[in-house]
VOPAGU-2260 file (C-alpha; in pm, 1 decimal, decimal comma):
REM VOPAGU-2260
SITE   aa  ch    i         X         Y         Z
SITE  UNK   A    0   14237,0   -2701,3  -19584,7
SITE  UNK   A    1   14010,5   -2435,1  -19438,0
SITE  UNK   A    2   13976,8   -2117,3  -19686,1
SITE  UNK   A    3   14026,4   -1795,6  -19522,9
SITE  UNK   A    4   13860,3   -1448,3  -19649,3
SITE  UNK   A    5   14238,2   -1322,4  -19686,1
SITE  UNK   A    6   14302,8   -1610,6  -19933,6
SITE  UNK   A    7   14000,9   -1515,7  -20138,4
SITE  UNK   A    8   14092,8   -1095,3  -20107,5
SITE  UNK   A    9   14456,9   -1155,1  -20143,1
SITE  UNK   A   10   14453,6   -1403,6  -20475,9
SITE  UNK   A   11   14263,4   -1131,0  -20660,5
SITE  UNK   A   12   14587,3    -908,4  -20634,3
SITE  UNK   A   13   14848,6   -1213,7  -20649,8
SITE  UNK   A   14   14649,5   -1358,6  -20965,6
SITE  UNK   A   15   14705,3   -1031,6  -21133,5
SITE  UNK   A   16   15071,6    -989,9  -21005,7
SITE  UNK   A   17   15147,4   -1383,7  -21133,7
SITE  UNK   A   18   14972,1   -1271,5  -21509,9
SITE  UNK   A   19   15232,8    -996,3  -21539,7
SITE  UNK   A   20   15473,1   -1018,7  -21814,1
SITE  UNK   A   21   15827,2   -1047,4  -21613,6
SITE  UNK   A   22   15672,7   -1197,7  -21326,1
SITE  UNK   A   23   15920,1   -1509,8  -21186,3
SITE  UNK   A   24   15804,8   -1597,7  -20856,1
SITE  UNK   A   25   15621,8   -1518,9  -20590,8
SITE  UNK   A   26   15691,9   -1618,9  -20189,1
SITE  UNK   A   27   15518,7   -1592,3  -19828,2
SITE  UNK   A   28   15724,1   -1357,8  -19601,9
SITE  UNK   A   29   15914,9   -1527,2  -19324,7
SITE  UNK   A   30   15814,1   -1284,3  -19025,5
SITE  UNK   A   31   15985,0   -1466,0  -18712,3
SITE  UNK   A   32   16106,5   -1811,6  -18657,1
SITE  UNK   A   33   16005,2   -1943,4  -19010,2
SITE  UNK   A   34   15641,5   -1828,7  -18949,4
SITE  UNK   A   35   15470,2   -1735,8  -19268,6
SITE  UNK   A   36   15306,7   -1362,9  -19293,6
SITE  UNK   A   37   14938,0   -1420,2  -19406,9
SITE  UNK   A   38   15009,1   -1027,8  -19587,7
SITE  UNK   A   39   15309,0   -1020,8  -19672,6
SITE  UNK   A   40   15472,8   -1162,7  -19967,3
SITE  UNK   A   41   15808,2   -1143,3  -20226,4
SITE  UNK   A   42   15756,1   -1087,5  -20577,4
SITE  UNK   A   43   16049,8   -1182,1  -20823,2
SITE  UNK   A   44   16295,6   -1223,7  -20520,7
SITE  UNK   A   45   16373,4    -851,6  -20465,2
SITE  UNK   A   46   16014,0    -691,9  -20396,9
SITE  UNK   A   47   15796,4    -693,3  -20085,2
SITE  UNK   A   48   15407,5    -678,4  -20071,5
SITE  UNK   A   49   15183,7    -608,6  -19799,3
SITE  UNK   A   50   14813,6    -688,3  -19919,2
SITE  UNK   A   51   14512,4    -570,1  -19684,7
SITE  UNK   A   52   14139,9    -595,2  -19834,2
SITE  UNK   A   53   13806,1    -410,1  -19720,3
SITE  UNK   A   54   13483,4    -549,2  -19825,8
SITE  UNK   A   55   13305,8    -251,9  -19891,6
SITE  UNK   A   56   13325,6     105,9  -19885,4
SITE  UNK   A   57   13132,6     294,9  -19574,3
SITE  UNK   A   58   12778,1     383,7  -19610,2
SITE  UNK   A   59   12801,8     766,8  -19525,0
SITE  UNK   A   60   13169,8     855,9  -19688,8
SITE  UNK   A   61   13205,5     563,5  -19941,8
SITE  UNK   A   62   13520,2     504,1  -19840,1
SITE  UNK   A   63   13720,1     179,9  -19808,8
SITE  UNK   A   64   13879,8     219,8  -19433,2
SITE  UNK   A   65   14214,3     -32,0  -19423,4
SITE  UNK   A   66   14357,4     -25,2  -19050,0
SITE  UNK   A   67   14698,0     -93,6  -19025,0
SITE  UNK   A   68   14767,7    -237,3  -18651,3
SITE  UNK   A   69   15093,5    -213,6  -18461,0
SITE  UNK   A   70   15155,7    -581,6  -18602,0
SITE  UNK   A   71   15066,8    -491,8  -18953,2
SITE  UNK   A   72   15319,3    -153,3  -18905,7
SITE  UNK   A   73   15597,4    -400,3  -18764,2
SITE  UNK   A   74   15582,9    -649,0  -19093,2
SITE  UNK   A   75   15569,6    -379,2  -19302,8
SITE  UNK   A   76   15917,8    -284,9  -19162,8
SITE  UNK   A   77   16060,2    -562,3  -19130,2
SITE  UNK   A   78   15983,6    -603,7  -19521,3
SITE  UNK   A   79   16197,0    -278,9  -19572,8
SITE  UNK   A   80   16484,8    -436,0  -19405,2
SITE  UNK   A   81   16517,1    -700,8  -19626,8
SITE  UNK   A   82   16407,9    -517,2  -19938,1
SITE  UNK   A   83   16457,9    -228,6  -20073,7
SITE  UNK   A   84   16110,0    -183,0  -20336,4
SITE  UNK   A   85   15807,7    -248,8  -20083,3
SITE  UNK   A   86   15443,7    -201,2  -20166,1
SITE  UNK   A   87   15147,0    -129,8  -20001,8
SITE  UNK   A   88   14825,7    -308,6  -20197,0
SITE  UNK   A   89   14461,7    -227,4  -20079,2
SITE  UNK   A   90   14207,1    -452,8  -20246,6
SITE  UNK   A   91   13839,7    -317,1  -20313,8
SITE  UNK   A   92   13665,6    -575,5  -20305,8
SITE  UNK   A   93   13270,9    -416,5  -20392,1
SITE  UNK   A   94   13440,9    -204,5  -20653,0
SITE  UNK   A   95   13665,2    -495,4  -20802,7
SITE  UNK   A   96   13954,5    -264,8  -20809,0
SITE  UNK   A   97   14323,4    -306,5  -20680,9
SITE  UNK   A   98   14518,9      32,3  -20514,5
SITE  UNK   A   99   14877,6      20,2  -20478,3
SITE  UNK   A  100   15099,1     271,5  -20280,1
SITE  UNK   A  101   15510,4     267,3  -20203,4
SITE  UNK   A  102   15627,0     210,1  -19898,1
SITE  UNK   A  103   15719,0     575,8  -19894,2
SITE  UNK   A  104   15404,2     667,6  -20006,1
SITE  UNK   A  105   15180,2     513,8  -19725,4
SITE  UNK   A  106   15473,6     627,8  -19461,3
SITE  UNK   A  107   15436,9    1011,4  -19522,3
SITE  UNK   A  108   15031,0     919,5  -19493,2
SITE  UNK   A  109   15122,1     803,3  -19181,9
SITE  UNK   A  110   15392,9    1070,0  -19079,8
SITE  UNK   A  111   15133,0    1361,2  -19175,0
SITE  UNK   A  112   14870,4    1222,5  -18947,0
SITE  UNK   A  113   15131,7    1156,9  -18649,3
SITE  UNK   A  114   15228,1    1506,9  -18658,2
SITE  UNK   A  115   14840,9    1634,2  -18672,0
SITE  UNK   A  116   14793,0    1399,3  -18365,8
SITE  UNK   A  117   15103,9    1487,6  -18190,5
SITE  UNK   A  118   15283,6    1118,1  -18199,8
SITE  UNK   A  119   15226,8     783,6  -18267,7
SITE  UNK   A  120   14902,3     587,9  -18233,5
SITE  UNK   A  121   14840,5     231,9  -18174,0
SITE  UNK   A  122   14682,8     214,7  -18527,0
SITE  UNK   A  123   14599,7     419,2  -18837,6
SITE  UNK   A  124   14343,5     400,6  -19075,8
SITE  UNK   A  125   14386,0     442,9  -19447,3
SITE  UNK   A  126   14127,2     567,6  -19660,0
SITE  UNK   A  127   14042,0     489,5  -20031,7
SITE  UNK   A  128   13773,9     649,1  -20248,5
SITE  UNK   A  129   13697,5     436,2  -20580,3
SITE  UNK   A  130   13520,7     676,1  -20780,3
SITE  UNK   A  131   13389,9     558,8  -21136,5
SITE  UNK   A  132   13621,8     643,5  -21375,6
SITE  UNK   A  133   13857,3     855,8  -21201,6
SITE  UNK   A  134   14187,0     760,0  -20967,4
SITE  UNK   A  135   14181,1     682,1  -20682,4
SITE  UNK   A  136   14187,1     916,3  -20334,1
SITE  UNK   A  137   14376,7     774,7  -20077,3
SITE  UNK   A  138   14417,7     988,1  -19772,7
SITE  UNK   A  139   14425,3     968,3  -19333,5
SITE  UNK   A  140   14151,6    1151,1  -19157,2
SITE  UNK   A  141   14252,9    1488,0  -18919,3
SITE  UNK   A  142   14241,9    1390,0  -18565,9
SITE  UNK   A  143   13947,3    1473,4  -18347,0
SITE  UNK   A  144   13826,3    1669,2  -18662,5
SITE  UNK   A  145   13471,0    1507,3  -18835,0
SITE  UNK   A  146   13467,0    1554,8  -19227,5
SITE  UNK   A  147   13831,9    1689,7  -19255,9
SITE  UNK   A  148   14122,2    1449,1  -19416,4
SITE  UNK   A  149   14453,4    1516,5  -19428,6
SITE  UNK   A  150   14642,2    1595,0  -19771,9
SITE  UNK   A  151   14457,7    1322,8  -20050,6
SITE  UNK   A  152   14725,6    1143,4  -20302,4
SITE  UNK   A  153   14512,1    1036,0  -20622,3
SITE  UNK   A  154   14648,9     707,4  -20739,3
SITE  UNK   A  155   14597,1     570,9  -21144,3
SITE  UNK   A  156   14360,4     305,8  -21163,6
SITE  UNK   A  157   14589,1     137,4  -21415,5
SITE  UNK   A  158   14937,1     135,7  -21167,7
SITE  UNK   A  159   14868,9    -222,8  -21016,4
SITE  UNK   A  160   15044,6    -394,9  -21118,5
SITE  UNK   A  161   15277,6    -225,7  -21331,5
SITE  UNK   A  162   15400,2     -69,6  -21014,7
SITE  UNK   A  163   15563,8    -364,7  -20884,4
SITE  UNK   A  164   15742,9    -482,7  -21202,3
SITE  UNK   A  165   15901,4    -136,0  -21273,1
């Protein structure tokens, strides 16, 4: 079987996840018509996943861009509707680090940068700064606006992925 970068990305967060204490199981999400998400998983039977990775951070901002397409927005809900703890994790790949964000979180990310735009866009970019030894920043950009983000969330290093078990 043919390896895919998302199967190299994603085990770094599901290895991690499966070494947890109270971890049980772990399952592909069933999208539509029995097809398997490639991001989206169940931990434990009651907790959704959605995993996106970025290689490396950008050369002028060092920041680790994660776009979130109209497809990746729709199996994001349709985790919600089946579950009611969903995470967003954002692998690091160059800084060997693992971000994780609720559901709720990443949606008022998204909200605050729909209402700077004046409505919805056909996809969003989330940002993450991996700083040595500090949290992480993870914030949208202002529209039309160079250098300007909107309202940054620092995240603990250490919450993946104690996040998802608690």
């Amino acid at each position: 079987m043919h390896i895919n970068d998302d199967h190299l990305y994603h085990g770094a967060a599901l290895t991690q996840i499966a070494e947890y204490p109270t971890f049980k199981a772990i399952n592909a999400f069933e999208v539509e018509d029995g097809e398997k998400s490639r991001s989206a998983f169940i931990v434990n039977h009651d907790t959704g996943i959605y995993l996106k990775y970025a290689s490396k951070p950008s050369e002028h901002y060092r920041e680790y861009v994660f776009t979130f397409t109209t497809s990746n927005l729709g199996e994001l809900k349709a985790l919600t509707t089946h579950y009611d703890r969903v995470f967003v994790v954002l692998v690091c790949i160059r800084a060997k680090e693992i971000c994780v964000l609720t559901f709720d979180e990443f949606e008022k990310h998204r909200s605050k940068r729909e209402t700077a735009f004046g409505g919805v866009e056909p996809q969003y970019q989330l940002l993450v700064t991996a700083r040595t030894n500090k949290g992480f920043r993870v914030y949208m950009n202002q529209p039309g606006k160079r250098k300007l983000s909107l309202p940054q969330q620092t995240v603990a290093r250490r919450r993946f992925p104690r996040a998802i078990f608690e």
